[in-house]
SENUNU-445840 format. One record per residue: z, y, x of N, C-alpha, C in turn. Coordinates in steps of 0.1 Angstrom, whole numbers, plus 5000, padded with zeros to 4 digits. Layout:
ZYXZYXZYX...
REM end
This chain:
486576001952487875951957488676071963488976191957489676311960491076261962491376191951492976151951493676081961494676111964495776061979496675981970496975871978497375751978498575771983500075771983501375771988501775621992501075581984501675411986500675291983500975191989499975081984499775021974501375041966501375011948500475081945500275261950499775301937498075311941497975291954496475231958495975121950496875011946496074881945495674871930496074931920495174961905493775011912493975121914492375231920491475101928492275011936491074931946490874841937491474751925491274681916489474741910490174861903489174911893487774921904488174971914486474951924486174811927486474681922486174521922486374471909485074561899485374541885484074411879483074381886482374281883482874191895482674021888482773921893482373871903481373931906480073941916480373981926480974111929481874181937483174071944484474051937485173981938484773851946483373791939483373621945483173681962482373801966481473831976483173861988484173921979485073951987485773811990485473731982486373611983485673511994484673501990483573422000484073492014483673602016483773662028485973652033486373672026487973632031488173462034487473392031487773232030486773212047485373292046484973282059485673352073486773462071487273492081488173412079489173362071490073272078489773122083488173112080487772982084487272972103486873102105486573142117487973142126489073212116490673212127491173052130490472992118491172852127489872792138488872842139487772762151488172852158488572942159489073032172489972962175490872912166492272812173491672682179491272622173490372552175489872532188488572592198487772652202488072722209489172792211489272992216488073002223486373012212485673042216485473182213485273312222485573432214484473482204483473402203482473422192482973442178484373332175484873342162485573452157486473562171487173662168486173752166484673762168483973822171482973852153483173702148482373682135483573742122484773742126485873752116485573912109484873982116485074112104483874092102482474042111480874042101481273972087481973892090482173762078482773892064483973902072484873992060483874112054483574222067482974362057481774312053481274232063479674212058479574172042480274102038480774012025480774122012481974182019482574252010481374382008481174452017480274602018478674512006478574402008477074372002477474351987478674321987479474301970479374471961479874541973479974701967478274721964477874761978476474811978475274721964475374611964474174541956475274511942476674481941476874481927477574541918478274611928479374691924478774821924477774901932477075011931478075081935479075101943480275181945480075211964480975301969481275291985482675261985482375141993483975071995485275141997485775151997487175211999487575202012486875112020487475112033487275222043486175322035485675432046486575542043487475522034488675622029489775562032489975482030491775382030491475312039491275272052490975172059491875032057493575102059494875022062494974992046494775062039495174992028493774922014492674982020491774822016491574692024491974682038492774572044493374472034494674602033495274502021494874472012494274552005493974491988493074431996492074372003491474242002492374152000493374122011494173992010495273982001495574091990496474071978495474011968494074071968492774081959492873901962492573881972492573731977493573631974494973641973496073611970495673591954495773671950495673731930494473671924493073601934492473511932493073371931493373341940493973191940495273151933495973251929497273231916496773301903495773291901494573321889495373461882495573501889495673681880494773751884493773691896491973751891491273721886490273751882489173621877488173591886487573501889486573451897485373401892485173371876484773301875484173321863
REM end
Protein backbone atom coordinates (compact mmCIF):
# COMPACT_ATOMS: atom_id res chain seq x y z
CA UNK A 1 0.00 0.00 0.00
CA UNK A 2 2.81 2.65 -1.02
CA UNK A 3 0.28 4.65 -2.94
CA UNK A 4 -1.37 8.06 -1.46
CA UNK A 5 -4.80 8.57 -1.74
CA UNK A 6 -5.79 12.54 -2.48
CA UNK A 7 -9.36 11.75 -2.19
CA UNK A 8 -11.99 9.26 -1.13
CA UNK A 9 -13.20 8.73 -4.81
CA UNK A 10 -9.98 7.63 -5.61
CA UNK A 11 -9.58 5.55 -2.22
CA UNK A 12 -12.80 3.73 -2.65
CA UNK A 13 -11.89 1.36 -5.95
CA UNK A 14 -8.44 0.30 -3.92
CA UNK A 15 -10.79 -0.41 -0.54
CA UNK A 16 -13.28 -2.28 -2.90
CA UNK A 17 -10.56 -4.41 -4.44
CA UNK A 18 -9.18 -5.24 -0.68
CA UNK A 19 -13.19 -6.78 0.04
CA UNK A 20 -12.88 -9.00 -2.98
CA UNK A 21 -14.44 -12.34 -1.47
CA UNK A 22 -18.02 -12.53 -0.14
CA UNK A 23 -16.87 -13.74 2.97
CA UNK A 24 -15.07 -10.67 3.77
CA UNK A 25 -18.00 -8.34 2.84
CA UNK A 26 -20.81 -10.46 4.75
CA UNK A 27 -18.14 -10.19 7.98
CA UNK A 28 -18.11 -6.23 7.29
CA UNK A 29 -21.67 -6.19 6.97
CA UNK A 30 -22.53 -8.40 9.96
CA UNK A 31 -20.29 -6.27 11.99
CA UNK A 32 -21.87 -2.65 10.55
CA UNK A 33 -25.58 -3.95 11.25
CA UNK A 34 -24.09 -4.90 14.93
CA UNK A 35 -22.75 -1.40 15.58
CA UNK A 36 -25.71 0.31 14.45
CA UNK A 37 -27.73 -2.13 16.45
CA UNK A 38 -25.73 -1.27 19.63
CA UNK A 39 -26.29 2.84 18.69
CA UNK A 40 -29.93 2.34 19.13
CA UNK A 41 -29.61 0.24 22.79
CA UNK A 42 -27.35 3.02 23.74
CA UNK A 43 -30.43 5.24 22.77
CA UNK A 44 -32.37 3.02 24.24
CA UNK A 45 -30.51 2.26 27.57
CA UNK A 46 -27.66 5.04 27.60
CA UNK A 47 -26.09 2.06 29.03
CA UNK A 48 -22.37 2.94 28.19
CA UNK A 49 -21.51 -0.71 27.51
CA UNK A 50 -23.13 -0.18 24.06
CA UNK A 51 -20.86 2.87 23.07
CA UNK A 52 -18.32 0.69 24.37
CA UNK A 53 -19.19 -2.71 22.04
CA UNK A 54 -19.73 -0.32 18.74
CA UNK A 55 -16.08 -0.57 17.48
CA UNK A 56 -15.53 -4.50 19.04
CA UNK A 57 -18.62 -5.20 16.89
CA UNK A 58 -17.34 -3.05 13.79
CA UNK A 59 -13.29 -3.83 13.72
CA UNK A 60 -13.63 -7.07 15.39
CA UNK A 61 -15.99 -8.10 12.30
CA UNK A 62 -14.39 -6.58 9.88
CA UNK A 63 -10.26 -7.22 10.94
CA UNK A 64 -11.53 -11.36 11.19
CA UNK A 65 -13.10 -10.95 7.47
CA UNK A 66 -9.45 -9.54 6.31
CA UNK A 67 -7.27 -11.81 8.63
CA UNK A 68 -9.23 -15.45 8.05
CA UNK A 69 -10.73 -14.56 4.44
CA UNK A 70 -9.50 -12.04 2.80
CA UNK A 71 -5.70 -12.79 3.81
CA UNK A 72 -5.03 -9.04 3.44
CA UNK A 73 -4.20 -6.10 6.41
CA UNK A 74 -7.07 -3.91 6.52
CA UNK A 75 -6.67 -0.59 5.31
CA UNK A 76 -7.60 0.85 8.39
CA UNK A 77 -3.93 0.77 9.77
CA UNK A 78 -3.20 3.10 6.71
CA UNK A 79 -6.43 5.09 5.90
CA UNK A 80 -8.03 5.17 9.19
CA UNK A 81 -10.66 8.27 8.05
CA UNK A 82 -11.18 6.93 4.98
CA UNK A 83 -11.82 3.06 5.59
CA UNK A 84 -14.32 4.52 8.08
CA UNK A 85 -15.90 5.41 5.14
CA UNK A 86 -15.63 2.80 2.76
CA UNK A 87 -17.24 0.61 5.42
CA UNK A 88 -20.45 2.63 5.50
CA UNK A 89 -20.46 3.39 1.50
CA UNK A 90 -19.33 -0.58 1.33
CA UNK A 91 -22.48 -0.90 3.59
CA UNK A 92 -24.73 1.48 1.80
CA UNK A 93 -23.67 -0.33 -1.87
CA UNK A 94 -24.73 -3.57 -0.02
CA UNK A 95 -28.19 -2.76 0.71
CA UNK A 96 -28.92 -0.88 -2.94
CA UNK A 97 -27.35 -4.18 -4.37
CA UNK A 98 -24.28 -2.66 -6.27
CA UNK A 99 -22.41 -5.16 -3.83
CA UNK A 100 -22.86 -8.50 -3.68
CA UNK A 101 -23.57 -10.36 -0.55
CA UNK A 102 -24.52 -13.28 -1.49
Amino acid sequence: MAERFESFSQFYPFYLSEHSTVWCRRMHFAGSILVLLSLLEFIRTFNPMWIVMMPLFGYGFAWFGHFYFEKNRPATFKYPLYSLMGDWVMFRDILVGKQRLW
